[in-house]
DOLUM-623580 format. One record per residue (C-alpha): residue in one letter; residue number from 1; x, y, z. Coordinates in steps of 0.001 Angstrom, whole numbers, plus 500000, padded with zeros to 6 digits. Layout:
// DOLUM-623580
{ketor "A"; NUM; {X; Y; Z}}
...
END
This chain:
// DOLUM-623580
{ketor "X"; 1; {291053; 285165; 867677}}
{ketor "X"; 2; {292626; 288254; 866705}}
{ketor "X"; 3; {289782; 289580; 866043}}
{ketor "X"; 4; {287770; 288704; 868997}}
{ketor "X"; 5; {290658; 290120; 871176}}
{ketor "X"; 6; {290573; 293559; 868972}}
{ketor "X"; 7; {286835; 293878; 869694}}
{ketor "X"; 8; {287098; 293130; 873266}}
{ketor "X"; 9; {289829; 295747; 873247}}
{ketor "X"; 10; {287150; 297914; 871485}}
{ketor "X"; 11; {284273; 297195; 874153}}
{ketor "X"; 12; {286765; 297865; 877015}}
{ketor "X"; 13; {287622; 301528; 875545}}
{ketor "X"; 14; {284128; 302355; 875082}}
{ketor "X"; 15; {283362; 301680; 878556}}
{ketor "X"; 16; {285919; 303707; 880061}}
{ketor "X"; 17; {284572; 306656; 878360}}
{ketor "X"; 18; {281259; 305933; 879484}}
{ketor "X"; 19; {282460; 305655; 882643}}
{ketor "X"; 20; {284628; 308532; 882212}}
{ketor "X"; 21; {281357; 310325; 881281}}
{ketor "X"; 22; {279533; 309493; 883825}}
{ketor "X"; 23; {281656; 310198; 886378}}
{ketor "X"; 24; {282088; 313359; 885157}}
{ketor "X"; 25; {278428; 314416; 884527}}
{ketor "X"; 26; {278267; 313563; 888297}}
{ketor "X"; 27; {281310; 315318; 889093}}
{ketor "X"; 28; {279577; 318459; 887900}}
{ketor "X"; 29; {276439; 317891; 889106}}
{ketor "X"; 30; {277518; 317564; 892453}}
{ketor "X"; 31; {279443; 320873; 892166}}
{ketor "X"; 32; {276264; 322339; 891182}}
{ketor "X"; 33; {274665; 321275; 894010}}
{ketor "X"; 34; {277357; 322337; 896688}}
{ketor "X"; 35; {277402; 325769; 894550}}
{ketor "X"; 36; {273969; 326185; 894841}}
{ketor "X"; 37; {273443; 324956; 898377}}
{ketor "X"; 38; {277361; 328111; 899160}}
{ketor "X"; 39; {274980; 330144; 897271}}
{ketor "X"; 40; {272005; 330307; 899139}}
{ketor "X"; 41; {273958; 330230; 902144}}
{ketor "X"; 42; {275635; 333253; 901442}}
{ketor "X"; 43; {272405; 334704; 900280}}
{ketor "X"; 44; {271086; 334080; 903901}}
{ketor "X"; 45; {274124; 335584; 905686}}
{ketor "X"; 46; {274241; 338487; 903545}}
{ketor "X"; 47; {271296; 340240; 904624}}
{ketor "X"; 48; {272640; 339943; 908181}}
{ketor "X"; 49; {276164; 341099; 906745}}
{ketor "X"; 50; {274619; 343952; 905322}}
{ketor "X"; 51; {272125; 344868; 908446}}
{ketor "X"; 52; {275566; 344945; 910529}}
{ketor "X"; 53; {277184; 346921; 908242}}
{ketor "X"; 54; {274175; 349489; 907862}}
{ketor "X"; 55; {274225; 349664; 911824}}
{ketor "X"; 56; {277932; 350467; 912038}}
{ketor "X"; 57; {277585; 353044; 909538}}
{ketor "X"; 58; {274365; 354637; 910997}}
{ketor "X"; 59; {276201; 354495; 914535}}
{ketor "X"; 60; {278836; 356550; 912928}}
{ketor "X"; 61; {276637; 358700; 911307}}
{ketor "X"; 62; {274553; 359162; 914604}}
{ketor "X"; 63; {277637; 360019; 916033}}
{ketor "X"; 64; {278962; 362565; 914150}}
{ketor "X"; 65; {275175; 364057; 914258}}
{ketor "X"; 66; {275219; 363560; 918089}}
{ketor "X"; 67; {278146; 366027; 918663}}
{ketor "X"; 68; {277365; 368222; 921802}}
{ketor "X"; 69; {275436; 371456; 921047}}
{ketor "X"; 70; {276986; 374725; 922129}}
{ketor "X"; 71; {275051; 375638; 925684}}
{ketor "X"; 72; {272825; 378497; 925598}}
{ketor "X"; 73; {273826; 379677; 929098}}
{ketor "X"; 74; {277528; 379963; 928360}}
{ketor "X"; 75; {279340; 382726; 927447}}
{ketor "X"; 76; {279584; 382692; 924120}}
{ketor "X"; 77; {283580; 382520; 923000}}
{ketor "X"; 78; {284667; 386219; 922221}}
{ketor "X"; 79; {282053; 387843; 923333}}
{ketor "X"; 80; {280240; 390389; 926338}}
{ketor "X"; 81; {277705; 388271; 926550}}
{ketor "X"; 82; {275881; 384465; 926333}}
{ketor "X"; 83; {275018; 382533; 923850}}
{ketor "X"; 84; {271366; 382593; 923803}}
{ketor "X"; 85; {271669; 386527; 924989}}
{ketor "X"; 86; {273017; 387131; 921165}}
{ketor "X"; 87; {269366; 387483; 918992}}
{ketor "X"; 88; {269020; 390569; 920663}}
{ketor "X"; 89; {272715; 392003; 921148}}
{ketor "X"; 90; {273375; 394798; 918830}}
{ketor "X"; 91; {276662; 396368; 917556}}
{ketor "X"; 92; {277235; 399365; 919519}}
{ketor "X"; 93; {278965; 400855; 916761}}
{ketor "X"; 94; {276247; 401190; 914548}}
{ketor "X"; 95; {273913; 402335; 917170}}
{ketor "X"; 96; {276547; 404933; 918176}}
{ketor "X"; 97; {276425; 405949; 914506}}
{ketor "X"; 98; {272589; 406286; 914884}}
{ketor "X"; 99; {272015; 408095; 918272}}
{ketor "X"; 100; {274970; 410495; 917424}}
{ketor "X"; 101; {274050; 414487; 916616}}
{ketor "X"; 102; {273201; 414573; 913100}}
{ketor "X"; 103; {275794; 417266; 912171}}
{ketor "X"; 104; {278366; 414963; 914194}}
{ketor "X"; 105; {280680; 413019; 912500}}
{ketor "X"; 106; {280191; 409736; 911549}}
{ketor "X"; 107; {276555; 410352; 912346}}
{ketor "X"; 108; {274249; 407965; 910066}}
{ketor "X"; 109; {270584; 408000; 909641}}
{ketor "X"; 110; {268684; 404800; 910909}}
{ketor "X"; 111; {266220; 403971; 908514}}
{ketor "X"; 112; {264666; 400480; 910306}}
{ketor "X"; 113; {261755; 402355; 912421}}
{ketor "X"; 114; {261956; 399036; 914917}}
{ketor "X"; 115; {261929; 400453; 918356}}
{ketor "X"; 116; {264852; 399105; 920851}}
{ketor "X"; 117; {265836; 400779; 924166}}
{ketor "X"; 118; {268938; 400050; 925404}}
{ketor "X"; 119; {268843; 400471; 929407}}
{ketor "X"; 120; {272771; 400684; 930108}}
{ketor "X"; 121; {274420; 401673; 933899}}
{ketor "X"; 122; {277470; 402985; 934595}}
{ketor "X"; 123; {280125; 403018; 937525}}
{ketor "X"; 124; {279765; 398959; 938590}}
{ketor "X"; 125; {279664; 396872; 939529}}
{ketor "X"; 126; {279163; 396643; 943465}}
{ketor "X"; 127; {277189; 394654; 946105}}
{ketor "X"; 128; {275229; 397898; 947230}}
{ketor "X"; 129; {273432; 398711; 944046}}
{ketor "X"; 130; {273891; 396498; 941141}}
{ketor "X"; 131; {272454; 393392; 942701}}
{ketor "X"; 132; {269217; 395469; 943260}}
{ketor "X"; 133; {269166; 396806; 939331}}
{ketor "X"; 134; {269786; 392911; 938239}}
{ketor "X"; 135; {266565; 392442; 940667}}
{ketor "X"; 136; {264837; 394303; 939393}}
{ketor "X"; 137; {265377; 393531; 935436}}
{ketor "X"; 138; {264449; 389752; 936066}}
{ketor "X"; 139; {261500; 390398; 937387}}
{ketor "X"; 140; {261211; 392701; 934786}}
{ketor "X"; 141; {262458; 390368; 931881}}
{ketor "X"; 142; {264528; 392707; 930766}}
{ketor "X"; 143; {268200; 393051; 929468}}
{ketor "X"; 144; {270968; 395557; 930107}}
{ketor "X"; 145; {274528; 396570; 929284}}
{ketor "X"; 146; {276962; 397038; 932164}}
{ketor "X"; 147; {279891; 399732; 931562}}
{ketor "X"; 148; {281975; 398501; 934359}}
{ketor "X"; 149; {284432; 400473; 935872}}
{ketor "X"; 150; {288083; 397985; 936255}}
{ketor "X"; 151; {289316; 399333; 939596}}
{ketor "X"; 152; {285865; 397598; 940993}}
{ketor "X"; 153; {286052; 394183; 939044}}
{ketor "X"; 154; {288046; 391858; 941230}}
{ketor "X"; 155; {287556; 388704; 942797}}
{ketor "X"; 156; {284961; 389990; 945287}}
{ketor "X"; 157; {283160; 391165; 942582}}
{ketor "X"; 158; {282902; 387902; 939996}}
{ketor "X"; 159; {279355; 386765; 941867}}
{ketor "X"; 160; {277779; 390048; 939822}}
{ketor "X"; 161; {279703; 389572; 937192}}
{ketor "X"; 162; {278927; 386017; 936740}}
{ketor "X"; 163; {275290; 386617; 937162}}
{ketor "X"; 164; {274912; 390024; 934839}}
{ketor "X"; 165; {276175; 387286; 932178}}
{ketor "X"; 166; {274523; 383949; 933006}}
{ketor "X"; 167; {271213; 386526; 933408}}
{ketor "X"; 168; {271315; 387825; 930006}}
{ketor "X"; 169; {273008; 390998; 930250}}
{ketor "X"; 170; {276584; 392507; 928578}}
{ketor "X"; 171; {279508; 393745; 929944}}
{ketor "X"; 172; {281091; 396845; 928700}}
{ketor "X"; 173; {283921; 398993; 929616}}
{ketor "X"; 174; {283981; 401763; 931746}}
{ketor "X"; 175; {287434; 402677; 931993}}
{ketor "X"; 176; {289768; 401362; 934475}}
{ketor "X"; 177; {289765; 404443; 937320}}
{ketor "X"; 178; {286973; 406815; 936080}}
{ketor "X"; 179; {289687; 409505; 936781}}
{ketor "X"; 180; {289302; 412694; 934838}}
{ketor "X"; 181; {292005; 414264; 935167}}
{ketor "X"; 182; {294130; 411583; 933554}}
{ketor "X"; 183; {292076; 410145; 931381}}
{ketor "X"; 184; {291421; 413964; 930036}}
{ketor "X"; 185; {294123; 415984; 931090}}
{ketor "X"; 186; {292907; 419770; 930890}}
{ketor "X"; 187; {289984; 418093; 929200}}
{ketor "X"; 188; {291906; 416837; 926332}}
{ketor "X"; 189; {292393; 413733; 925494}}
{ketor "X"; 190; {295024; 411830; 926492}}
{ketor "X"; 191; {294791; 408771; 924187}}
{ketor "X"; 192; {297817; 406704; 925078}}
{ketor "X"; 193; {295948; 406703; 928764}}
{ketor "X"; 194; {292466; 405696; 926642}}
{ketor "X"; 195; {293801; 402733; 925437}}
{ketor "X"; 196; {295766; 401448; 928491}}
{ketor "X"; 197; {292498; 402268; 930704}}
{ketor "X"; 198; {291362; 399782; 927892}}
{ketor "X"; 199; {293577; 397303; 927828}}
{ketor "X"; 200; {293166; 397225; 931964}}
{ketor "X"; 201; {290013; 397005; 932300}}
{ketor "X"; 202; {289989; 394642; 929295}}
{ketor "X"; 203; {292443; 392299; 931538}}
{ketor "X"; 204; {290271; 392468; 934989}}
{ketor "X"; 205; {287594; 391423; 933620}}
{ketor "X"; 206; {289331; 388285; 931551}}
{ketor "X"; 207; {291111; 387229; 934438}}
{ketor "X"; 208; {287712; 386982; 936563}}
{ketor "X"; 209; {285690; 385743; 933732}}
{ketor "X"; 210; {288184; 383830; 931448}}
{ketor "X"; 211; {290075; 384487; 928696}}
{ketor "X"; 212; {287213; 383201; 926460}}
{ketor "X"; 213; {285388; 387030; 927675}}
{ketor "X"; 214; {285798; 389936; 925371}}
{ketor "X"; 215; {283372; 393178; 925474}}
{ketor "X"; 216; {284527; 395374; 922062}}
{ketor "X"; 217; {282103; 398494; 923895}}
{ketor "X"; 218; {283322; 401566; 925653}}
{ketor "X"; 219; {281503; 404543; 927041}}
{ketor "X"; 220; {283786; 407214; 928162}}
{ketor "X"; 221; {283557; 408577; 931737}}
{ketor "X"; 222; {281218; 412017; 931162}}
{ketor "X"; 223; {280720; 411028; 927782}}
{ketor "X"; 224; {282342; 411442; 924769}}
{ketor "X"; 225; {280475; 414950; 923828}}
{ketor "X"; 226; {282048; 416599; 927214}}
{ketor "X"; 227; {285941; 416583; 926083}}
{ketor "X"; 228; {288038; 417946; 923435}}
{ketor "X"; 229; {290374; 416399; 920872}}
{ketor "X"; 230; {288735; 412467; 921160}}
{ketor "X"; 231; {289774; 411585; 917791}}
{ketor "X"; 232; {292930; 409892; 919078}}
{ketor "X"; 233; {291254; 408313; 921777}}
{ketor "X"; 234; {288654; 406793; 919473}}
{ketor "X"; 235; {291442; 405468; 916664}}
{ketor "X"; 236; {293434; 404005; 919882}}
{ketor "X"; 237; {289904; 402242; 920924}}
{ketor "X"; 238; {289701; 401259; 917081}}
{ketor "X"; 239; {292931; 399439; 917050}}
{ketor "X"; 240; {291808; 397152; 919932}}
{ketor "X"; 241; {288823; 396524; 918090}}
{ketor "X"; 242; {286440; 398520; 920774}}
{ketor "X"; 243; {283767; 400872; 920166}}
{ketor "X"; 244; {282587; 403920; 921867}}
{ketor "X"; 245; {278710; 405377; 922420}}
{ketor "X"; 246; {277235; 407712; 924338}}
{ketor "X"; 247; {273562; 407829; 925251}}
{ketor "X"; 248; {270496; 409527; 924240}}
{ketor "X"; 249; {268370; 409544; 926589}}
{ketor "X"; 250; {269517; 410022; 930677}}
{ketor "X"; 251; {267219; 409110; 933880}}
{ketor "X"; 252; {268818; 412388; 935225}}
{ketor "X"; 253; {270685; 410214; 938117}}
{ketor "X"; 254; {274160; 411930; 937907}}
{ketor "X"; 255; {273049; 415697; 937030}}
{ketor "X"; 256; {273749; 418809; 939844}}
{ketor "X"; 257; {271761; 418058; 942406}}
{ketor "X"; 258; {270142; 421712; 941614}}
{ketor "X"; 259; {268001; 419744; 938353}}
{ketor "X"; 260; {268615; 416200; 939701}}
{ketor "X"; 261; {264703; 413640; 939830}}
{ketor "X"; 262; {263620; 412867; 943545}}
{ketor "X"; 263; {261052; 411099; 942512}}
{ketor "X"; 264; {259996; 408053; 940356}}
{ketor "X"; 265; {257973; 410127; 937832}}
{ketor "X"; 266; {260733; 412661; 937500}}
{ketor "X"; 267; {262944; 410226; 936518}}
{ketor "X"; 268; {260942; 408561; 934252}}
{ketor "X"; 269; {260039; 412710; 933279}}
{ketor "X"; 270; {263542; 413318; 932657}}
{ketor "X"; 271; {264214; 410556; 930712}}
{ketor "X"; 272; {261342; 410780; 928274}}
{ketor "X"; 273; {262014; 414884; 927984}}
{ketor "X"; 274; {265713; 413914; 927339}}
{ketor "X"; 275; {265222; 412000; 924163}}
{ketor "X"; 276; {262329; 414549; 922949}}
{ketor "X"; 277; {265551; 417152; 922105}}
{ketor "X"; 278; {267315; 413702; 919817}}
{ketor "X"; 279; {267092; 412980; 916232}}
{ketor "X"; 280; {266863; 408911; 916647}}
{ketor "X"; 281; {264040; 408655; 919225}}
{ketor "X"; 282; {263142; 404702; 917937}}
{ketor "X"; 283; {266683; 404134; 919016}}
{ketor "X"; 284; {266983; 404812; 923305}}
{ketor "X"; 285; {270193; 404159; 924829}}
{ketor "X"; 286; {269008; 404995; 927885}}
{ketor "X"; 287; {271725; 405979; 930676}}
{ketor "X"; 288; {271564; 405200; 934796}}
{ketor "X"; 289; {274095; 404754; 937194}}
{ketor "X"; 290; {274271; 401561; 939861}}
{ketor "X"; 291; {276802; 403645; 941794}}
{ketor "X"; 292; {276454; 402994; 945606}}
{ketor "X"; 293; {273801; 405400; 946469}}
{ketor "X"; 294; {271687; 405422; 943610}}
{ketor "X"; 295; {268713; 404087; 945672}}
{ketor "X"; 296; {266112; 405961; 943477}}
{ketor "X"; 297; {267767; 405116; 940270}}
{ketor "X"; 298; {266683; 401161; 941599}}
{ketor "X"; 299; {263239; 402101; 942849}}
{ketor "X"; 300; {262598; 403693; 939592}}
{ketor "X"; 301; {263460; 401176; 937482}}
{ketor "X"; 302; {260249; 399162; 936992}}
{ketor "X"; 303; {258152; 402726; 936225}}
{ketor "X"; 304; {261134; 403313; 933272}}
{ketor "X"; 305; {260526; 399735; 931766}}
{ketor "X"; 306; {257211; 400108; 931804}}
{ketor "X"; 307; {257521; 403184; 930727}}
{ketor "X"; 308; {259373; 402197; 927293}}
{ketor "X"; 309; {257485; 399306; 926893}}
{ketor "X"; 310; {254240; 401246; 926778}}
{ketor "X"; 311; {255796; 403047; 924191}}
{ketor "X"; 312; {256187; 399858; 921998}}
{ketor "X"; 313; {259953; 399361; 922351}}
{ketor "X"; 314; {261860; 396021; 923102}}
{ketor "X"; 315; {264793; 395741; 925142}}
{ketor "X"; 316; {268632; 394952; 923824}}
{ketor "X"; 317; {271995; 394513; 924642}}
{ketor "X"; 318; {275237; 396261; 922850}}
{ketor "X"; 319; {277859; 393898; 921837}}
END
């Protein structure tokens, strides 16, 4: 009996652990299968995850590319001039180096034989003259530089301004009262009056045109050959970071009336025998004048263009 009982006991035990076996074999293998089945799911999903993902990232990517691209037709920040006006604005103190006497100081040879003329007019701006001149240079397709005068830049005035700018052109200064006899007392210098001429007509034009506006050129009134003692002048200039030049070539529109053009072809005569007596001749900085009453200065401008362009020279802007 005992030993009946003691193999029953035996039987029992074994069973269990098959049981215990089996159950456990299944245990895994249904793991497998719910592993498998998590698996593949994720494996579906994932792509999707990852497309999403890819999308946010190229979004932000396409956004950071997508930032707003200056506009051409703006003024560009700092500057006399616009944007897109820039590939052919050149610093006008390096060309004053060029077009200066060669005994002068600071004169330096130019040794790029690329022909530019540089049409500038002084005395502006008005509503007489210098919407005739800007006229004329569209239908032209040409650039200038504008030595403005500060007295005449005003509110009344920003409708030229705006459009010498938004047309392509530079602004330069002028002084602010084209007075002589201070700027040059008993034709010396007077540089203390220089610079706050400067600084004036510096200020008229940013409070028309914005503080973003800021021309670094200056052309004296009668030109810096005609007085004495400029040096201080020119380091006051310096230390507002602007930069006189003169001309070297001169449509003859403010000589004595005794050797002033009256015609077309005298002007463009005068300007052509004017730069024959210059060292630089594939550098022109060419002056006129849009002072009311400079009607043949206007009527002559096409002929002078065409004139220079005949020649082989392209058109520029100092900046």
């Amino acid at each position: 009996m005992r030993e009946e009982r003691e193999a029953r006991r035996k039987r029992k035990r074994r069973k269990k652990i098959i049981n215990s076996i089996v159950l456990l074999v299944f245990v895994l293998a249904v793991g497998s299968l719910v592993a498998v089945k998590v698996a593949n799911r994720e494996q579906s999903l994932n792509p999707k995850v990852a497309e999403n993902s890819s999308k946010k990232s190229n979004k932000k990517n396409a956004e950071k590319k997508e930032e707003p691209k200056p506009d051409p037709n703006k003024l560009m920040k700092g500057s006399n001039h616009i944007l897109k006006a820039d590939s052919y604005a050149y610093d006008a103190k390096t060309i004053s180096q060029f077009i200066r006497p060669t005994k002068s100081e600071g004169y330096v040879k130019n040794t790029d034989n690329k022909k530019i003329c540089f049409l500038t007019f002084d005395d502006g701006p008005n509503h007489s003259m210098t919407p005739q001149v800007l006229d004329v240079l569209k239908k032209e397709n040409v650039p200038a530089t504008f030595f403005v005068v500060g007295k005449h830049v005003s509110q009344d005035t920003k409708d030229i301004l705006e459009r010498q700018l938004n047309e392509g052109h530079a602004i330069a200064l002028h002084s602010f009262e084209h007075d002589y006899s201070k700027l040059y007392p008993g034709r010396v210098a007077n540089a203390d009056r220089i610079k706050k001429e400067a600084e004036m007509a510096q200020k008229a034009l940013q409070d028309v045109l914005g503080p973003d506006f800021k021309t670094s050129v200056w052309r004296y009134p009668g030109g810096h050959m005609s007085w004495q003692q400029l040096k201080p002048g020119d380091d006051a200039l310096e230390s507002l970071g602007i930069h006189w030049i003169d001309w070297n070539s001169l449509v003859g529109d403010a000589e004595p009336k005794s050797r002033r053009p009256t015609t077309v072809e005298g002007m463009v005569e005068f300007a052509n025998t004017s730069l024959t007596y210059q060292a630089e001749q594939d550098l022109v900085v060419v002056l006129c004048h849009d002072a009311p009453g400079k009607q043949l200065t206007v009527d002559s401008l096409s002929a002078i263009i065409k004139n220079f362009k005949d020649k082989g020279y392209e058109f520029g802007i100092l900046k």
